[in-house]
Biopython code that builds the backbone (N, CA, C, O; Angstrom):
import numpy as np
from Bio.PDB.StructureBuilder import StructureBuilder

atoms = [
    (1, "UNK", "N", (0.847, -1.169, 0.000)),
    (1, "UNK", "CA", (0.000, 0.000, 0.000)),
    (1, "UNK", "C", (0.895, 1.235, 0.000)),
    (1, "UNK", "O", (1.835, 1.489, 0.753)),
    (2, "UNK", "N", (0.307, 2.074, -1.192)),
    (2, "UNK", "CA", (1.094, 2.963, -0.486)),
    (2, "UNK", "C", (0.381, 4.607, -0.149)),
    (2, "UNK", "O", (-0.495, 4.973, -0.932)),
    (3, "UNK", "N", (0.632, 5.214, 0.589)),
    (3, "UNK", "CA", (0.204, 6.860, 0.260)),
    (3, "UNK", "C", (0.726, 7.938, 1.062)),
    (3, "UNK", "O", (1.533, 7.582, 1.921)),
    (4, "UNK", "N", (0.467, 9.159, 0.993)),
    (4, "UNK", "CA", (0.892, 10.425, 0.666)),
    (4, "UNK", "C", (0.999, 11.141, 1.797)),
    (4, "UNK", "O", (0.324, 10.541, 2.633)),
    (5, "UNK", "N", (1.391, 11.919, 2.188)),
    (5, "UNK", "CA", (1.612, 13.002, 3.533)),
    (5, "UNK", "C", (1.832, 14.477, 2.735)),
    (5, "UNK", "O", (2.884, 15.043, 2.436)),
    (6, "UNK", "N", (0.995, 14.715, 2.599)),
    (6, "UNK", "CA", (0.723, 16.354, 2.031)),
    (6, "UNK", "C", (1.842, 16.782, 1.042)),
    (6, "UNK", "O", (2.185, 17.964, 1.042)),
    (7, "UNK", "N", (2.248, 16.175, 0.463)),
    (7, "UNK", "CA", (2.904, 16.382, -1.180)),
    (7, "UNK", "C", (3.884, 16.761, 0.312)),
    (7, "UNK", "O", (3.645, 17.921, 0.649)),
    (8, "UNK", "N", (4.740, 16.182, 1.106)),
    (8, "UNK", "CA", (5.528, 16.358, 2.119)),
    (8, "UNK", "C", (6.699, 14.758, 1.780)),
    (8, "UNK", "O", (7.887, 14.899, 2.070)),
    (9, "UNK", "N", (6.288, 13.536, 1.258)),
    (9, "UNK", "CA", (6.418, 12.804, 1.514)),
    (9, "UNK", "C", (5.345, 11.647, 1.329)),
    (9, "UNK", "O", (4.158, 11.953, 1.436)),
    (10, "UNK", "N", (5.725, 10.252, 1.041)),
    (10, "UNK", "CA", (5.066, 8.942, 1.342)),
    (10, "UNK", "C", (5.620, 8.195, 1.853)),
    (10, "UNK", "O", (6.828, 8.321, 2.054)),
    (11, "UNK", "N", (4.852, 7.043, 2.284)),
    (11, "UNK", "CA", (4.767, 5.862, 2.653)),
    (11, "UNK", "C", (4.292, 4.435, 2.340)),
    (11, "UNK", "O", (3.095, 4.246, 2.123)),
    (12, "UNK", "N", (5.046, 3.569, 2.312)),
    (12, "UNK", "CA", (4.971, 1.979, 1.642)),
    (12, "UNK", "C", (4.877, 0.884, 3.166)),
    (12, "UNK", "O", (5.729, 0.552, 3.990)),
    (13, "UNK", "N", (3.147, 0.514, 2.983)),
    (13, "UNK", "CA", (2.962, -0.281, 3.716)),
    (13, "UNK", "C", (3.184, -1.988, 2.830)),
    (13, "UNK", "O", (2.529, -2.206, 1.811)),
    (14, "UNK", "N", (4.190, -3.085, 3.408)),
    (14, "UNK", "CA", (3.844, -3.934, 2.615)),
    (14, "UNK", "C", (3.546, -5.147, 3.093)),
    (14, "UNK", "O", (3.102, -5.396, 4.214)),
    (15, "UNK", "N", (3.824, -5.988, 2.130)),
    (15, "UNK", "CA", (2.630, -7.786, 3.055)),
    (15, "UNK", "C", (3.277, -8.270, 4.075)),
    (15, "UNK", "O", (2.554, -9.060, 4.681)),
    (16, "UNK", "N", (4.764, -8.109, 4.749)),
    (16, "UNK", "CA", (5.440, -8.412, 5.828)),
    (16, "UNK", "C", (4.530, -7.716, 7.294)),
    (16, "UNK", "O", (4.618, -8.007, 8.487)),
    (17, "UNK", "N", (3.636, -6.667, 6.540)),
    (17, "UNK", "CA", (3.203, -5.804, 7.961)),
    (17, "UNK", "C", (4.259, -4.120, 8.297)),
    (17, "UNK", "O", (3.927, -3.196, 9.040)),
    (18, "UNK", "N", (5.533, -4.235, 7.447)),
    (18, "UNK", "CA", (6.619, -3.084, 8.022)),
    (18, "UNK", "C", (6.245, -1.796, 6.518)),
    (18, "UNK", "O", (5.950, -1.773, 5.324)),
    (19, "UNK", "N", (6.562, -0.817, 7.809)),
    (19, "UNK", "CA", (5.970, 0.259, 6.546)),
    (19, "UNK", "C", (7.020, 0.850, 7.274)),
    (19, "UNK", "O", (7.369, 0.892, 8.453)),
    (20, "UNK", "N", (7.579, 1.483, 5.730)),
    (20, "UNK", "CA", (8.707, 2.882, 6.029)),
    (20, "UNK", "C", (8.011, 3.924, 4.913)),
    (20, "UNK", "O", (7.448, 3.723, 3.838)),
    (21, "UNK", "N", (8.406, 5.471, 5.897)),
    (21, "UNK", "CA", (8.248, 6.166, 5.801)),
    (21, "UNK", "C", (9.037, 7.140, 5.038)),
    (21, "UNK", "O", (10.065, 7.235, 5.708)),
    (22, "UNK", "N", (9.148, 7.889, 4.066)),
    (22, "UNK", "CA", (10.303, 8.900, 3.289)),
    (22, "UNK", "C", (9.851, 10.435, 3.106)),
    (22, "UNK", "O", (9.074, 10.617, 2.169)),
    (23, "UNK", "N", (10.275, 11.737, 3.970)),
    (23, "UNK", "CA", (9.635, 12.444, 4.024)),
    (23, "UNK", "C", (10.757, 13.114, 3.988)),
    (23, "UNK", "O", (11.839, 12.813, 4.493)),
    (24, "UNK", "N", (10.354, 14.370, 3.149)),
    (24, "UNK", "CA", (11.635, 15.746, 2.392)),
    (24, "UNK", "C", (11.168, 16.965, 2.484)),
    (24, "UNK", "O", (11.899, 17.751, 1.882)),
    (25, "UNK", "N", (9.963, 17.625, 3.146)),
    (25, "UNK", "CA", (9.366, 18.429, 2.997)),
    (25, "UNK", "C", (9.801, 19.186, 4.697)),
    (25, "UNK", "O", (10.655, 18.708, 5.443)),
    (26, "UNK", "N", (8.685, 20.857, 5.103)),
    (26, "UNK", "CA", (9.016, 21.107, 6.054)),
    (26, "UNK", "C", (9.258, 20.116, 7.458)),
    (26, "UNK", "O", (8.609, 19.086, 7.636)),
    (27, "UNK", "N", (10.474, 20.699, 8.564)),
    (27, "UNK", "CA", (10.430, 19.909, 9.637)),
    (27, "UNK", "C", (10.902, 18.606, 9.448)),
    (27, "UNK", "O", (11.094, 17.991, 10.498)),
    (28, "UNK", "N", (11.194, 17.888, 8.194)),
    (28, "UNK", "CA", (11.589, 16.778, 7.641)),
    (28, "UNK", "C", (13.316, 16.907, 8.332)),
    (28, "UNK", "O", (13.906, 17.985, 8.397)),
    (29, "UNK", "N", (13.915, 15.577, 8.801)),
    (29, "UNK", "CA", (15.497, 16.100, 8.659)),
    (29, "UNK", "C", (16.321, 16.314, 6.914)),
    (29, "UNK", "O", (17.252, 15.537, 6.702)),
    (30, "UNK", "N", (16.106, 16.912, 6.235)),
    (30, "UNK", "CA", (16.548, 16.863, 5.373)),
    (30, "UNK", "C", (16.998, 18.215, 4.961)),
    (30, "UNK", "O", (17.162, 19.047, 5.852)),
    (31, "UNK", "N", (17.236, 18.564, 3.639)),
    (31, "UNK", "CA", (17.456, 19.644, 2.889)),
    (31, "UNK", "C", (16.599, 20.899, 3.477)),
    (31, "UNK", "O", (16.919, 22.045, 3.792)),
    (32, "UNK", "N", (15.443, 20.223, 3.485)),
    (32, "UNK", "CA", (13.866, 22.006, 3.585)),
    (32, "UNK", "C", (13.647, 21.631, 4.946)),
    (32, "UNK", "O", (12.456, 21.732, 5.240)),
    (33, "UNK", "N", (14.804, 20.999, 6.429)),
    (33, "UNK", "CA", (13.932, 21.336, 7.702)),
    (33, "UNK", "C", (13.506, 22.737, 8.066)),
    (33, "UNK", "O", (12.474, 23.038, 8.664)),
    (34, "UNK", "N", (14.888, 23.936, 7.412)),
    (34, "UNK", "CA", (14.166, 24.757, 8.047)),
    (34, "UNK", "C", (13.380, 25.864, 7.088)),
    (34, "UNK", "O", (13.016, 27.013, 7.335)),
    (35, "UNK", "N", (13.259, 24.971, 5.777)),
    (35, "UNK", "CA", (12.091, 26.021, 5.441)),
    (35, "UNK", "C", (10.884, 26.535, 5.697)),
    (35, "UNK", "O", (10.048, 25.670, 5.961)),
    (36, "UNK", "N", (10.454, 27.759, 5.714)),
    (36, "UNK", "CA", (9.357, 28.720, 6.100)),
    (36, "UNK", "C", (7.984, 27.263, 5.555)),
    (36, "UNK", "O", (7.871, 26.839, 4.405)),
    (37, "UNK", "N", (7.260, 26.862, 6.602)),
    (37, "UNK", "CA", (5.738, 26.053, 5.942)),
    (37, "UNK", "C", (5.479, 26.531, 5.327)),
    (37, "UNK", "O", (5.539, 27.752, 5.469)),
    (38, "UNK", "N", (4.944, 25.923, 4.055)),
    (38, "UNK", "CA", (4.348, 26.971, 3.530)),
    (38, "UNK", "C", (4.687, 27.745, 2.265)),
    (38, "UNK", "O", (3.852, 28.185, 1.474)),
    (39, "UNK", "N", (5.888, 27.852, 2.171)),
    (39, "UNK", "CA", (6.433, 29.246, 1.708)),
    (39, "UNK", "C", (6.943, 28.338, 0.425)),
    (39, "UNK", "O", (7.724, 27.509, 0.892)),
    (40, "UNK", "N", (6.820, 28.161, -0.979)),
    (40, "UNK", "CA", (7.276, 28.128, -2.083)),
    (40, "UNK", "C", (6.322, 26.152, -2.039)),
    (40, "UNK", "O", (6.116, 25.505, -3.065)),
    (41, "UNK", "N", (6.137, 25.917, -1.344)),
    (41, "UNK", "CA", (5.788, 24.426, -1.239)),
    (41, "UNK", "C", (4.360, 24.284, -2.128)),
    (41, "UNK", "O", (4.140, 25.482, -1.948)),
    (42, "UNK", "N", (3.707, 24.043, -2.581)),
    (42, "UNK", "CA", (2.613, 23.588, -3.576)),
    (42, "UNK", "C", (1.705, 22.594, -2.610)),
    (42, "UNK", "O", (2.483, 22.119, -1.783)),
    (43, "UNK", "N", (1.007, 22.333, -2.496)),
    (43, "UNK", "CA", (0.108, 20.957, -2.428)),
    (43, "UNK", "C", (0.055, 20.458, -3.823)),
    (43, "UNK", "O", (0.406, 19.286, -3.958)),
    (44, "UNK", "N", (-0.306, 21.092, -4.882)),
    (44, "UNK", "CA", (-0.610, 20.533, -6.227)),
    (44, "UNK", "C", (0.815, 20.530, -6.777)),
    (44, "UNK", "O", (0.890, 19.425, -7.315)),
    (45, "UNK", "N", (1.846, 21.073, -6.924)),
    (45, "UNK", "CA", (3.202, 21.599, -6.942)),
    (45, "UNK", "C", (4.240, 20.161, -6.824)),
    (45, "UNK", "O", (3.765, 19.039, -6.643)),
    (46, "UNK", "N", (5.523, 20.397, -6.943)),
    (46, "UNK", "CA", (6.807, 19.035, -6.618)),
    (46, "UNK", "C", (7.235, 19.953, -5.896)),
    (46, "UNK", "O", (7.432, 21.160, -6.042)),
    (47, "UNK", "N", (7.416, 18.829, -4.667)),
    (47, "UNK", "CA", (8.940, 19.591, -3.200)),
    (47, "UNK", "C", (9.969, 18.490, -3.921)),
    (47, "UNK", "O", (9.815, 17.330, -4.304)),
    (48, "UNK", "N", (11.045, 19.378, -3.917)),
    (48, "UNK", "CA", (12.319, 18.642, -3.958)),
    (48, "UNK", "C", (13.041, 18.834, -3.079)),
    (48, "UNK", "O", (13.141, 19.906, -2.483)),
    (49, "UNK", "N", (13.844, 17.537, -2.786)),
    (49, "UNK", "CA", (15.034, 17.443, -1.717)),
    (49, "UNK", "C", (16.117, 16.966, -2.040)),
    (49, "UNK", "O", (16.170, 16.099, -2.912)),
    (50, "UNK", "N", (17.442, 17.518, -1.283)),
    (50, "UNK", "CA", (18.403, 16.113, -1.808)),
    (50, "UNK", "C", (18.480, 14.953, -0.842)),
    (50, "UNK", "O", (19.211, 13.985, -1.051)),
    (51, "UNK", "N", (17.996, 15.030, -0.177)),
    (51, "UNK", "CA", (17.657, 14.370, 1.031)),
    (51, "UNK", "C", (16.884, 14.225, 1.614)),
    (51, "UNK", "O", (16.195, 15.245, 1.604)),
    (52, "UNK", "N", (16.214, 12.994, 2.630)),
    (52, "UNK", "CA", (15.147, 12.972, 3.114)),
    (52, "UNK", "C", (15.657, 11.873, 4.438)),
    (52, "UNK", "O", (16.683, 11.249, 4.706)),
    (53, "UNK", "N", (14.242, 12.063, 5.080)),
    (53, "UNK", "CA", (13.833, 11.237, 6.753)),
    (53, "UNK", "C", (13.527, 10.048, 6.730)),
    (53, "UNK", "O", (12.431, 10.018, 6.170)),
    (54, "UNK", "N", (13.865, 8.899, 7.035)),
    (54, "UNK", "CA", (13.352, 7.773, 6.906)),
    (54, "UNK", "C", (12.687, 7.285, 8.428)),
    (54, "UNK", "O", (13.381, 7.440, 9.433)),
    (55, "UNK", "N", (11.521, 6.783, 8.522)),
    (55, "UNK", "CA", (11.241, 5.780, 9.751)),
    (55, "UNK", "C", (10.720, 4.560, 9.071)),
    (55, "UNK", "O", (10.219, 4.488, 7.948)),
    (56, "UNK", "N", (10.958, 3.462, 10.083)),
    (56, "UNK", "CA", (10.039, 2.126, 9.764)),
    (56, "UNK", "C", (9.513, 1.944, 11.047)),
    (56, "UNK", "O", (10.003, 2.390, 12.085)),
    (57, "UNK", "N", (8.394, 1.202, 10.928)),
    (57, "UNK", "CA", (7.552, 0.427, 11.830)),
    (57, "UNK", "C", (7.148, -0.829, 11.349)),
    (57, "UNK", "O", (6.846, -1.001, 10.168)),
    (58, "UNK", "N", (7.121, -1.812, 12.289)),
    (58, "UNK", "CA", (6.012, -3.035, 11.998)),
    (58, "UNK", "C", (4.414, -2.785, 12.472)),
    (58, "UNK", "O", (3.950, -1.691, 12.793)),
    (59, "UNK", "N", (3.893, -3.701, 12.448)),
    (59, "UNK", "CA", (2.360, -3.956, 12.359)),
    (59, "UNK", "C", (1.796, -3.644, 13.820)),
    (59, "UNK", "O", (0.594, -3.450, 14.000)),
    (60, "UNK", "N", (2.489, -3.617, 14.581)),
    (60, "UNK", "CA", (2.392, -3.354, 15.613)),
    (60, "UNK", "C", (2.578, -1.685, 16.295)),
    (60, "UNK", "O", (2.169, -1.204, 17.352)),
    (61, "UNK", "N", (3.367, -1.110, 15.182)),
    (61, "UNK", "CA", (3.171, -0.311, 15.652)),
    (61, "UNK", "C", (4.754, 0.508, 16.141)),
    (61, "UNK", "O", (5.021, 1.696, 16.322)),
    (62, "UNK", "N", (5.605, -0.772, 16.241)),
    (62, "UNK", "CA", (6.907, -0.504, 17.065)),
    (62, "UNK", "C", (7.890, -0.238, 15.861)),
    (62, "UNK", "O", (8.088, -0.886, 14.833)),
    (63, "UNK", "N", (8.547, 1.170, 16.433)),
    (63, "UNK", "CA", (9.434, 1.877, 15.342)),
    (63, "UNK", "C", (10.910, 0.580, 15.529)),
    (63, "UNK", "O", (11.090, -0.293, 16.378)),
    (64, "UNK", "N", (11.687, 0.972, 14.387)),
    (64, "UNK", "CA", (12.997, 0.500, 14.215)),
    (64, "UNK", "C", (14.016, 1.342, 14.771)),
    (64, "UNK", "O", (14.041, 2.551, 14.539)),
    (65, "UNK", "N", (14.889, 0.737, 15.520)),
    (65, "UNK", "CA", (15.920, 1.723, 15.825)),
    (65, "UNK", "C", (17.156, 1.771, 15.570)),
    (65, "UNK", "O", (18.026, 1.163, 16.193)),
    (66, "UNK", "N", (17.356, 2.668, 14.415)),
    (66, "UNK", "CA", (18.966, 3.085, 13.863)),
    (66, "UNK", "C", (19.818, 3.052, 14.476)),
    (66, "UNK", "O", (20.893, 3.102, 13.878)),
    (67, "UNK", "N", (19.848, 2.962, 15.828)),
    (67, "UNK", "CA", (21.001, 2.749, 17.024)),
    (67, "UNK", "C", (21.022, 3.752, 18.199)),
    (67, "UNK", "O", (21.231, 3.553, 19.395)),
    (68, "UNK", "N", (20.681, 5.162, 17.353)),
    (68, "UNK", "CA", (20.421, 6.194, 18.487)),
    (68, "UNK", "C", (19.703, 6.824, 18.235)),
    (68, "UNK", "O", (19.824, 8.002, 18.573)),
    (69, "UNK", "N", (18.388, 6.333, 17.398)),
    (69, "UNK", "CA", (17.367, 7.211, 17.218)),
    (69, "UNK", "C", (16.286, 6.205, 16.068)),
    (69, "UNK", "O", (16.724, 5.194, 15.520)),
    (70, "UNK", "N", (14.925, 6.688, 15.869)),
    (70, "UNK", "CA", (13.812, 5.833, 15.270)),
    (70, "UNK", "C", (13.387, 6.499, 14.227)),
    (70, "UNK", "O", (12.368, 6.212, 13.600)),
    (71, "UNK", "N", (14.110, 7.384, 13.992)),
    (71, "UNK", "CA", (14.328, 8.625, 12.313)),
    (71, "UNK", "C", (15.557, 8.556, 12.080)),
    (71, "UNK", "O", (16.419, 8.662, 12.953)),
    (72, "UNK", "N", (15.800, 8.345, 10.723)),
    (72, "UNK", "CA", (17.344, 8.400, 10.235)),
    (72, "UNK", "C", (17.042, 9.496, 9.257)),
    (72, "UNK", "O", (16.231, 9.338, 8.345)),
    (73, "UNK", "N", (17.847, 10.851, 9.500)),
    (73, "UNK", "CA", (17.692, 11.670, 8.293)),
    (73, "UNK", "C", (19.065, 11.607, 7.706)),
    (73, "UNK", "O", (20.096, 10.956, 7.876)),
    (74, "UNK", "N", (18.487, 12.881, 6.693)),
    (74, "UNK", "CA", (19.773, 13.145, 5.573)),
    (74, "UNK", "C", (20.052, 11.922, 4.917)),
    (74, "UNK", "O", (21.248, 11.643, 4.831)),
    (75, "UNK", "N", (19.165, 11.053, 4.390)),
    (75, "UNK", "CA", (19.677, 10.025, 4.022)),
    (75, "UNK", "C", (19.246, 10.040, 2.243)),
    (75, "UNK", "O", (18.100, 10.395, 1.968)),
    (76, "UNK", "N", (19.973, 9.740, 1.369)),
    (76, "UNK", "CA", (20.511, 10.305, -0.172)),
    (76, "UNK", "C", (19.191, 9.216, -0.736)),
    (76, "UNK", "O", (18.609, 8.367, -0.060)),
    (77, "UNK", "N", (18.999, 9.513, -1.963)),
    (77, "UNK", "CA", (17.935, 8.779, -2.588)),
    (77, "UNK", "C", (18.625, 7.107, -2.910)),
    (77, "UNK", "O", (17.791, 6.211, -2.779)),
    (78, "UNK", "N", (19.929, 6.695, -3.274)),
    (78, "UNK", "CA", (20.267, 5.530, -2.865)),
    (78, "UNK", "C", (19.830, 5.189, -1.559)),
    (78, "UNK", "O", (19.038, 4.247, -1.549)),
    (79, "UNK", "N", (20.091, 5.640, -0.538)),
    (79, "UNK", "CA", (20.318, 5.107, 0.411)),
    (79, "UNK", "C", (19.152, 5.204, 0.927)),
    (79, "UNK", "O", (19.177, 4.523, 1.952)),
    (80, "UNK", "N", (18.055, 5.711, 0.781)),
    (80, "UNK", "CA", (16.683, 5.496, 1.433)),
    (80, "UNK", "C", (16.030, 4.331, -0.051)),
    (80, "UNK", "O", (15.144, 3.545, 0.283)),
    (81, "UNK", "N", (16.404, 4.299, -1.268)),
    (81, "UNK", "CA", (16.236, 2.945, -1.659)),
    (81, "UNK", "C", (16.973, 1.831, -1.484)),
    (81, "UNK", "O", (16.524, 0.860, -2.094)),
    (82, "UNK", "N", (18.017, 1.628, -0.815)),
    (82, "UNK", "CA", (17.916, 0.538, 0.003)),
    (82, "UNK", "C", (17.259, -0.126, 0.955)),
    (82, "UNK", "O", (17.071, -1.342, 0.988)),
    (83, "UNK", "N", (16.810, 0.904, 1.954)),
    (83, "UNK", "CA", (16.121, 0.636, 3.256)),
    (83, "UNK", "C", (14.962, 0.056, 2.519)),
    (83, "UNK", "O", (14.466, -0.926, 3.071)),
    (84, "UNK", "N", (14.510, 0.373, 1.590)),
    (84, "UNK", "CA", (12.824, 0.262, 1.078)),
    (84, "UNK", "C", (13.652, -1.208, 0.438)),
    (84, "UNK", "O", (12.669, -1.872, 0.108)),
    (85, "UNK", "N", (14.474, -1.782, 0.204)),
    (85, "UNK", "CA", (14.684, -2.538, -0.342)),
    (85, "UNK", "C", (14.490, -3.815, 0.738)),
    (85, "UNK", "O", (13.837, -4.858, 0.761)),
    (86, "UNK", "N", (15.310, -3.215, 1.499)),
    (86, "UNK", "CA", (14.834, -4.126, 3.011)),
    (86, "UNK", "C", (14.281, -4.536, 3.500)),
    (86, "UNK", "O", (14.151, -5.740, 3.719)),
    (87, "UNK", "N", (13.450, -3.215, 4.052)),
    (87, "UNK", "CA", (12.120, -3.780, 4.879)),
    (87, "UNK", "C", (11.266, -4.455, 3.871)),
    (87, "UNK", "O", (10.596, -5.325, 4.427)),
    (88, "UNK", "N", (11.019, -4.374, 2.490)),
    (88, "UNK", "CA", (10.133, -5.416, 1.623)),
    (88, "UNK", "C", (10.603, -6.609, 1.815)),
    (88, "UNK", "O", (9.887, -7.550, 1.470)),
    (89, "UNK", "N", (11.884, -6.873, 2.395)),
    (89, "UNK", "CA", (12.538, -8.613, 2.638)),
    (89, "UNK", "C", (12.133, -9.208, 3.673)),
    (89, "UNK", "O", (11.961, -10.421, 3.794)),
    (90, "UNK", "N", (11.810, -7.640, 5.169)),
    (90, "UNK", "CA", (12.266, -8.803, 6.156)),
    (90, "UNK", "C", (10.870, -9.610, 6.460)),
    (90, "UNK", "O", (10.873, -10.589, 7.206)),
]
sb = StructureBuilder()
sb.init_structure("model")
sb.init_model(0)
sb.init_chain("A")
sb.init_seg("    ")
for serial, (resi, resn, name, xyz) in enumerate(atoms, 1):
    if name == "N":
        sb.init_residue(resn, " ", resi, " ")
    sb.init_atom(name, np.array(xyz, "f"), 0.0, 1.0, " ", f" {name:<3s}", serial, name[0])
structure = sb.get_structure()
């Protein structure tokens, strides 16, 4: 499954139950955390990032933890398609 967080970002729920999250928009750790809400962003519009936030969860509910935290930002469009590569395995 997948869907949308305010042209901010989506999310891929899949048949394992684990859904990760990829979000580039305001407040995101990425490129636009500290852009103005709002301010040049579209709803109908493309946000671009060079970077974005990743979380996962399982079915339950319980986040994954990167080691010192349950958001991994700044993470490059390889490298948040890996993770998505992942959690579709485990």
């Amino acid at each position: 499954m997948f869907s949308s967080t305010l042209n901010k970002g989506f999310q891929m729920t899949f048949q394992n139950g684990w859904t990760i999250s990829v979000q580039f928009g305001y407040s995101s750790y990425c490129q636009n955390y500290h852009h103005p809400e709002g301010v040049g962003f579209s709803r109908e519009g493309i946000v671009k990032s060079q970077d974005a936030e990743i979380a996962i969860w399982d079915k339950e509910g319980q986040y994954y933890n990167f080691g010192n935290d349950t958001v991994k930002g700044w993470c490059s469009s390889n490298e948040a398609a890996e993770w998505i590569e992942k959690v579709s395995k485990w």
